[in-house]
Structures are given as structure tokens and as C-alpha cells.
C-alpha positions as CSV (number, residue, x, y, z in Angstrom):
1,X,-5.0,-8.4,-31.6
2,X,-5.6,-12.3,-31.6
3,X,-1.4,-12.3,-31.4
4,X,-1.6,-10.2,-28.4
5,X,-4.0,-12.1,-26.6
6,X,-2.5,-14.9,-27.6
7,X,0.7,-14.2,-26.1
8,X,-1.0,-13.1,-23.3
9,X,-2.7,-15.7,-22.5
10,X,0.5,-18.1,-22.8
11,X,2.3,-15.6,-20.2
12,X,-0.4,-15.7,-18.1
13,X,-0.4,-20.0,-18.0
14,X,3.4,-19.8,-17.7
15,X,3.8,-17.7,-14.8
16,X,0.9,-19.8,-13.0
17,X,2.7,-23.0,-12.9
18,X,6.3,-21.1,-11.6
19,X,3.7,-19.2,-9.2
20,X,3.5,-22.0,-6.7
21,X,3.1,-22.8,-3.2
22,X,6.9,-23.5,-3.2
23,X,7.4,-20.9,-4.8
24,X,6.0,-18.7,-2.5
25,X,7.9,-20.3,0.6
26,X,11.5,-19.6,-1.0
27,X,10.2,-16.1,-1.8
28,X,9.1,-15.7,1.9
29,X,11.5,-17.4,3.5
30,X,14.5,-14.9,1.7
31,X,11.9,-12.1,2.6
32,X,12.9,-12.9,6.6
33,X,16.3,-11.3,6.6
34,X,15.5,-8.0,4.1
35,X,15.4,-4.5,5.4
36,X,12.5,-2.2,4.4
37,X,12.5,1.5,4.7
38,X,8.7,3.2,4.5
39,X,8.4,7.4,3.9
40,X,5.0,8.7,4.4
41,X,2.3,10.2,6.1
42,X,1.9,9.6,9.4
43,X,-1.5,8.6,11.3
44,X,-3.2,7.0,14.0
45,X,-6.4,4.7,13.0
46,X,-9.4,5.0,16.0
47,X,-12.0,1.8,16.0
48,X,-15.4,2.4,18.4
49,X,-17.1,-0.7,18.1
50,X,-20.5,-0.9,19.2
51,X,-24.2,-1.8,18.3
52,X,-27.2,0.0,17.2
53,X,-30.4,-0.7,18.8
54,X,-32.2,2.4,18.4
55,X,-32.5,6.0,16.5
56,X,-31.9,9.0,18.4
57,X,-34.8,11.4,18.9
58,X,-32.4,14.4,19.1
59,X,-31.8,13.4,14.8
60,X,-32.7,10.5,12.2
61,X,-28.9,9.3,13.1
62,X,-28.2,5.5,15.0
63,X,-27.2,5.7,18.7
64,X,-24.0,3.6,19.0
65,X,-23.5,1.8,22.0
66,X,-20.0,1.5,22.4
67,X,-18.7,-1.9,23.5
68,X,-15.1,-1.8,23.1
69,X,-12.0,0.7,21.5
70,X,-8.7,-0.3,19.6
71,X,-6.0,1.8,18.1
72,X,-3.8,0.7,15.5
73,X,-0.5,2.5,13.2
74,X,-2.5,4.0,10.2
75,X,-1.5,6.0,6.4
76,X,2.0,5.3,6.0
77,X,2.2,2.9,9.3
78,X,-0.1,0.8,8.5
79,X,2.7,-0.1,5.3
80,X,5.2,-0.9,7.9
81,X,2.8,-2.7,9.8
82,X,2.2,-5.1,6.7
83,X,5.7,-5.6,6.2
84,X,6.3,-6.7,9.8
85,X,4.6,-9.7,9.6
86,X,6.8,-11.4,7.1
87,X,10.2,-9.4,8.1
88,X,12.3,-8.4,11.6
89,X,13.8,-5.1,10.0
90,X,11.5,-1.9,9.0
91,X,12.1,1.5,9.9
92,X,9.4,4.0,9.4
93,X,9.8,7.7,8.1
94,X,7.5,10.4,9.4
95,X,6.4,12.8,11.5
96,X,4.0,12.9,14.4
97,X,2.7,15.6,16.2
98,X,3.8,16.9,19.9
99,X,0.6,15.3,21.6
100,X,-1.0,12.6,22.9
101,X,-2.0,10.9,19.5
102,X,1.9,11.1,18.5
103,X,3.0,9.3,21.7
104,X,-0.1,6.5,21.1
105,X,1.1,6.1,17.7
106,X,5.1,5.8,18.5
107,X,3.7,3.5,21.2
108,X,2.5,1.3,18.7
109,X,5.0,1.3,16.2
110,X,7.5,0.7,18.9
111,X,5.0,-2.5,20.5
112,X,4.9,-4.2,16.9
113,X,8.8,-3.8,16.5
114,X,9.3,-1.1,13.7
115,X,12.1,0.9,14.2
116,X,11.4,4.3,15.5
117,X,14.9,5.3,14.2
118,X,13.2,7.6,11.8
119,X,10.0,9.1,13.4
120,X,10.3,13.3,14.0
121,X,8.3,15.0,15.9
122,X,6.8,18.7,14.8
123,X,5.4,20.7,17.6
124,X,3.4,23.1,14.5
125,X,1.1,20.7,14.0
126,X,-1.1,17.6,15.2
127,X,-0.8,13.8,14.7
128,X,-3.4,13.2,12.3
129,X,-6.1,10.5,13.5
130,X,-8.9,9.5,11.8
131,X,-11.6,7.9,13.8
132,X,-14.1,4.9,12.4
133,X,-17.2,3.9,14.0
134,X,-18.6,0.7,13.8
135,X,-21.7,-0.8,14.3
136,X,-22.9,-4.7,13.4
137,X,-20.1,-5.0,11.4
138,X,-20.8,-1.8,9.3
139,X,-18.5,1.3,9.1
140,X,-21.2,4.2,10.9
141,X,-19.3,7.2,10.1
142,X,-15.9,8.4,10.1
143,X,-14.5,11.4,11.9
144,X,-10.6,12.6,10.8
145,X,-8.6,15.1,12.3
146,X,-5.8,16.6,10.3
147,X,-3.5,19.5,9.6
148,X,-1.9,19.0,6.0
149,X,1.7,20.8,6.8
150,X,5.0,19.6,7.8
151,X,7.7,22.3,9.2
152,X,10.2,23.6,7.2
153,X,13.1,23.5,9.6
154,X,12.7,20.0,10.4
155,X,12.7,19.2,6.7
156,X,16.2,19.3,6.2
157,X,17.1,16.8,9.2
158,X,14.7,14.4,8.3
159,X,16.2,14.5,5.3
160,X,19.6,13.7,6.5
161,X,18.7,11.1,8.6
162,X,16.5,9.6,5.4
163,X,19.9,9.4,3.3
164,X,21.7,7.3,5.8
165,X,18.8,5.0,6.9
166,X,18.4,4.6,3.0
167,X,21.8,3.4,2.7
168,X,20.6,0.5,4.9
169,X,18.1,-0.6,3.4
170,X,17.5,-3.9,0.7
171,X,14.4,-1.9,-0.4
172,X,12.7,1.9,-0.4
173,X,9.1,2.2,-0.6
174,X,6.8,5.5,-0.6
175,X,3.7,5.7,0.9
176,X,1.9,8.8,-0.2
177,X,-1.5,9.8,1.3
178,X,-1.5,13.2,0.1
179,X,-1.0,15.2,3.6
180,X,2.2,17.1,3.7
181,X,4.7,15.1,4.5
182,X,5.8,14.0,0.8
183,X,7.1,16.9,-1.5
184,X,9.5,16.9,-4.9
185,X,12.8,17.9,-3.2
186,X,12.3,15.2,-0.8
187,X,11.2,12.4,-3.0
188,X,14.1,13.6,-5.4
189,X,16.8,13.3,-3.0
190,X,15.9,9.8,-1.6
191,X,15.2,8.2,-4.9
192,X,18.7,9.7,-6.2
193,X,20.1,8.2,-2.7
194,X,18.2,5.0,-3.3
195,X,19.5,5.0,-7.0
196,X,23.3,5.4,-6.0
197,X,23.1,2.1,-3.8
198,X,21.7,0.2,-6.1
199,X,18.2,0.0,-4.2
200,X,14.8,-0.5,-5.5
201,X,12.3,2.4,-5.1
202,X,8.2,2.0,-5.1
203,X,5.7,4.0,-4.1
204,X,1.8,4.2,-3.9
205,X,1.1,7.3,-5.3
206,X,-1.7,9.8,-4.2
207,X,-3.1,12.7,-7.3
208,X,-3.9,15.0,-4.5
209,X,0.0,15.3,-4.3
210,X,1.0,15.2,-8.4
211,X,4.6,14.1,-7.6
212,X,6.9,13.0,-10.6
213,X,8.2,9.4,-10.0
214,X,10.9,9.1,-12.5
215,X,12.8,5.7,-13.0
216,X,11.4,3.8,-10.1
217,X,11.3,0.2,-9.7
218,X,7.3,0.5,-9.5
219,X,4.0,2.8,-9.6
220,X,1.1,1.2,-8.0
221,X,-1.9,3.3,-8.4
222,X,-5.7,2.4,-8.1
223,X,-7.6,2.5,-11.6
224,X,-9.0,5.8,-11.0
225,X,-6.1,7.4,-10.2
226,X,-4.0,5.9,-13.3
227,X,-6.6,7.3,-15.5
228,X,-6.7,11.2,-13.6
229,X,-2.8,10.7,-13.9
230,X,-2.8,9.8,-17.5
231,X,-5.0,12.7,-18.1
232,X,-7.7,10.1,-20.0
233,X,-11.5,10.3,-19.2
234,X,-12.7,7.8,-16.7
235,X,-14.2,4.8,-18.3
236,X,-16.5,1.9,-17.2
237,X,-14.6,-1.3,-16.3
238,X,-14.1,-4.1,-19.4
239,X,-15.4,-7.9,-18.6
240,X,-13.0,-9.4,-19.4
241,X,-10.0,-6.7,-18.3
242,X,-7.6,-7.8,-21.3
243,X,-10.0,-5.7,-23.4
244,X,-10.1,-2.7,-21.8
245,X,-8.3,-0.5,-24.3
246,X,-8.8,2.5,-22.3
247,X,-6.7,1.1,-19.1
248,X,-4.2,-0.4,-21.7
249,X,-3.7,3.0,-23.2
250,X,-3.5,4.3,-19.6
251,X,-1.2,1.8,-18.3
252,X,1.3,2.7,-21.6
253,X,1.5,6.5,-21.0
254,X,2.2,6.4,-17.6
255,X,4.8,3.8,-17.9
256,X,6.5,6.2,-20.6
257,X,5.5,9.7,-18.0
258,X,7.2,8.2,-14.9
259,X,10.4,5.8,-17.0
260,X,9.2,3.4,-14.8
261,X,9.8,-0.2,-14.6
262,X,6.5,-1.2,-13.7
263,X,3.1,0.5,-13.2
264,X,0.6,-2.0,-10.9
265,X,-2.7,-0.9,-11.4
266,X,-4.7,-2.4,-8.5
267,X,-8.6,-2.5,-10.5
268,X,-10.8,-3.8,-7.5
269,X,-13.3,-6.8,-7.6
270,X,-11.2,-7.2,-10.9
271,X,-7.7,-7.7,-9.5
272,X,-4.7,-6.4,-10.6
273,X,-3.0,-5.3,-13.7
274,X,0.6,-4.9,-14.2
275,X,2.7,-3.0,-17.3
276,X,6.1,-3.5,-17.9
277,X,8.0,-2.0,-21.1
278,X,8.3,-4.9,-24.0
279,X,5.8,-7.2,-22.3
280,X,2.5,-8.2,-22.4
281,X,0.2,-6.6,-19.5
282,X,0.0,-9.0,-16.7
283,X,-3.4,-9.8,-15.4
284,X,-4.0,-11.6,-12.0
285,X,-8.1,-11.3,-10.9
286,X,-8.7,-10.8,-7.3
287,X,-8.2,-13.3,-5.0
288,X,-11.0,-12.1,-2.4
289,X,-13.5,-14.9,-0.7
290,X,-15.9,-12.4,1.3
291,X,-15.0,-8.5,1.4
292,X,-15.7,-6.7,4.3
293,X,-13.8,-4.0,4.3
294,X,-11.2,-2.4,1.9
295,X,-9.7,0.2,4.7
296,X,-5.7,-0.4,3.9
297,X,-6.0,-2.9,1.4
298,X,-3.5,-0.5,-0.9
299,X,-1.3,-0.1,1.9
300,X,-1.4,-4.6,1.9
301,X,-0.7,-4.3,-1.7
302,X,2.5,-2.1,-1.8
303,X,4.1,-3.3,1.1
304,X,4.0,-7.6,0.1
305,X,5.0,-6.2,-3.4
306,X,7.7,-4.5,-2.4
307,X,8.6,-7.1,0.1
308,X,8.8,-9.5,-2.8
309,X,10.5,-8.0,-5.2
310,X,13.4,-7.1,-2.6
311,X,13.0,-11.3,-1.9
312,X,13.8,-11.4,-5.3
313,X,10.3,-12.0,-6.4
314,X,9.9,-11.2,-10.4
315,X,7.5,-8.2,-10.8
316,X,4.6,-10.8,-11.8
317,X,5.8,-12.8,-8.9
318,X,5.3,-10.1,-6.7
319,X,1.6,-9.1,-8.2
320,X,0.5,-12.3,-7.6
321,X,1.6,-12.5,-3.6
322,X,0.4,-8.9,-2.7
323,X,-3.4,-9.9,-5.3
324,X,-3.3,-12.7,-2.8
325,X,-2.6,-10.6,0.7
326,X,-5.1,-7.9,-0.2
327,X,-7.8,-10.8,-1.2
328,X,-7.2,-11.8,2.6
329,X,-7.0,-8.3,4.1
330,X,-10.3,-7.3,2.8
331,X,-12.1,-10.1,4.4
332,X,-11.3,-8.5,7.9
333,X,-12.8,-5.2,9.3
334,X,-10.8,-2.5,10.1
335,X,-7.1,-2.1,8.8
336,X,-6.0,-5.7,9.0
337,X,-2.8,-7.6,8.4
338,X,-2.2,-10.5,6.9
339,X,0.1,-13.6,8.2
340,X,1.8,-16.0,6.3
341,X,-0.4,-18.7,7.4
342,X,-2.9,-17.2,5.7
343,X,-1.0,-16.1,2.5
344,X,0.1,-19.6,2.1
345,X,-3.4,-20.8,2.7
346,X,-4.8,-18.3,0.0
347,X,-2.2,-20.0,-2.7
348,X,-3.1,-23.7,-1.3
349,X,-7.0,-23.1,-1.8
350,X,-6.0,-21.5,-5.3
351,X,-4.2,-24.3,-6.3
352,X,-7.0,-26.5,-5.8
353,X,-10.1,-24.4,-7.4
């Protein structure tokens, strides 16, 4: 065990001093000119912003006095919005629904310069839209509106049209929020796609939808669902994470499960973890000054991962930029972006704590 955390610890030191501001700015600067392809679900993120003075006598709720409203790309979207802050080229996958909502949210794709190329529109069911009221800085309540299903006879154009935008693409990433749109035939076909070019494939997996993710470049799953994946009993978090045999064990099975190349295991106020097959797990702890709000901060994850990697960003690399981006997400209400600016920022004030 002393060996282990020996070795560990040296990787750890090692890829700090490679992990550098300069670092950082090749990494970003190659990431400029790649082409990212996002498949997901689909959904348009509602902010009421108000105030609360007073309780309502109708109920022992807050009356919100609504000073302003703000839409934004959510689920899925909000992956390619991420990634257009740091590259020119994404096209989204999806579907939206034949109604206002779905016009609103290809509005927006559209006005923040993702490619529409790959948006499909299914008059069976509604554009989900989730709605999140705030109030002194303090999510009041959330309202969602959703219909889990996606046609069957537009299943086989999308498809088609997923194969050739694939074939495009420097890097495929899945964004899976468990609402229909993702099923095994479909992940199948694009990772085989995907596989035949020579293109990397992550995804952000969701245990509502148990999908098999065999032989993908990375998993990147939140600590509670690695361990519901893994079929392991939930256990406490380990201070510090290095000894948390049960995480370890999880991080091991699923790696042999999925054939994976990586599994990122993103652990909260405790950072990130990362597996890879005949190394050392790879700890980097979180990043984050103030947190706010964690609404998207997954979706920040994934997307500056899989950005990096397709930069040619090592798999530690590429932990350490998106534990950075999600650090600066989560100290923003609402589901926020973050710029280079203020990635390069994050590394600047690390480098000097």
C-alpha cells in the first residue's frame, strides 16, 4: 500500500509541473480549429429571477416578485454551449419538439453559433423545458416539463445523418440525461462509426438509461452513479480520497465493465478522480473558490474534457482543465459557461497558492 501511494503521489507531483499555464495555452490554442459533435437530450433551461419580500396568505410558500427572465440551451445543449467558448465548430444532435420552446431553443443554438445541421424535430412530443425560479440568489423551486419518448420513424434519419456528421468530426461526445433520446442501437452504431474513423468517443452517462459503453475513449460519471453502476453499496466519502477503497474498487470494475480507456469520476467538493488501466488513479481536488450553484457543472466537465483530449490533451491533462472549468462554473448561478480568461485565471491563481 505505502508503494501505491507512493507512486501516486510521484505521478501526482509530475503531472503538476507539465500541467502549466503554458501548458494550458498550447492545449487551447490547438483546441480553436477541432470539431465537436454532441448527441443528447434536448432542452430548454427557464430562469425567473426575482425577490421575496413576503409569504403568501393563500400558503406558507414565498411570493416571488419577478424582476427579469432569461433562457438559455440546456441537457445536452448546454455541452455544446461549453464547447463554444473555446472552439468555432460544434454541431449538436437532437430532437426538439414542434412548438414554441423548440423554435426558442433552435433560436439559441443558432444565436451562439452551434450548428443546427443535426437538430430534428418530432411533432409526437414536446421540447422539454425545465423552469428554475430564483429568489436572492437562491434556487425557489423548479418546475420541468417533459415527455420521455422520441419517434420511431425519425430514428432511422437521425441516424443517418449522425453517421455522416460523425465522419466530420475530431471528437464524439455523449450527453445522456436519461429522457429518450439515447438508446443501445443508436449509441452502438455511432460509436462503431466513430471507431472506424479513428475518432474519440466520451460520454456522461445517466443510470436511469443503463446503456453499455464498450471501448470508449472515456466514462465520466458522478460518484454516486459509479457506485449504482458498479453494483457496490454507497459509501461515505474518504478524507483523504486516495483511501477510499470503496471508489477504488468501483473505479476498477467499471473500467473492466465498459473496456474503457478512462473512467472520470467527478466526486464533488472533493474533485475528481480518474482510472486508467496499468496506472495509478489520478486525483486532482476541486478547484472551486465560492459555489453557488452546481446546475450544469457535469455538462462543464465533459465538454473541456473532451475538448482537450481531441487538443491532444493527455487524459490527466484533460481532468485537470475541465476540475478547473467546473471550479469556475459553480461559482455562477444558473447554467454558466466558462471563458478562457477565466480558465487561464483559475491555473494562474493555482500556481501561486
Amino acid at each position: 500500500m505505502k508503494h501505491v501511494q507512493l507512486v501516486q503521489q510521484t505521478l501526482f507531483c509530475c503531472l503538476q509541473s507539465v500541467m502549466d499555464l503554458q501548458r494550458l495555452q498550447y492545449i487551447l490554442d490547438s483546441a480553436t480549429s477541432k470539431r465537436l459533435l454532441v448527441l443528447g437530450d434536448l432542452m430548454l433551461d427557464e430562469f425567473v429571477w426575482g425577490s421575496v419580500a413576503r409569504i403568501s396568505p393563500e400558503a406558507p410558500v414565498p411570493i416571488v416578485e419577478v424582476q427579469w427572465e432569461s433562457s438559455y440551451p440546456g441537457g445536452a445543449a448546454n455541452v455544446a454551449r461549453n464547447l463554444r467558448e473555446f472552439t468555432s465548430s460544434v454541431t449538436m444532435i437532437g430532437v426538439v419538439g414542434k412548438d414554441p420552446a423548440g423554435e426558442k431553443l433552435t433560436s439559441l443554438l443558432k444565436e451562439e453559433g452551434i450548428s443546427p445541421e443535426g437538430l430534428f424535430i418530432d411533432d409526437s412530443a414536446p421540447t422539454i423545458v425545465k423552469t428554475r425560479i430564483i429568489a436572492q440568489r437562491q434556487q425557489v423551486v423548479r418546475v420541468d416539463r417533459e415527455v420521455r419518448t422520441v419517434s420511431g420513424s425519425a430514428r432511422g434519419d437521425i441516424l443517418q445523418q449522425a453517421k455522416l456528421l460523425v465522419a466530420k468530426a475530431d471528437a464524439v461526445l455523449f450527453e445522456d440525461y436519461g429522457k429518450g433520446f439515447l438508446n443501445q442501437p443508436f449509441v452502438d452504431a455511432v460509436i462503431e462509426t466513430a471507431h472506424a474513423h479513428g475518432i474519440p468517443v466520451t460520454c456522461d452517462p445517466n443510470p436511469k438509461n443503463p446503456l453499455e459503453w464498450h471501448g470508449i475513449a472515456t466514462i465520466k460519471p458522478n460518484r454516486s452513479e459509479a457506485f449504482a453502476v458498479a453494483g457496490v453499496p454507497i459509501t461515505p466519502p474518504v478524507t483523504p480520497v486516495e483511501n477510499d477503497e470503496a471508489l477504488l474498487r468501483v473505479g476498477n470494475i467499471l473500467l473492466e465493465r465498459w473496456n474503457a480507456g478512462a473512467i472520470l469520476v467527478t466526486l464533488s467538493e472533493q474533485g475528481m478522480m480518474l482510472f486508467r488501466k496499468g496506472r495509478p488513479p489520478y486525483h486532482t481536488p476541486t478547484r472551486a473558490m465560492e459555489i453557488y450553484d452546481v446546475s450544469g457543472a457535469g455538462d462543464t466537465v465533459i465538454s473541456l474534457y473532451t475538448l482537450s483530449l481531441a487538443a491532444g490533451a493527455t487524459p490527466e491533462e484533460a481532468a485537470e482543465i475541465a476540475n478547473h472549468a467546473a471550479g469556475i462554473v459553480v461559482g455562477k448561478l444558473g447554467t454558466a459557461t466558462c471563458s478562457r480568461e477565466e480558465l487561464e485565471n483559475s491555473f494562474r491563481q493555482n500556481s501561486l497558492s
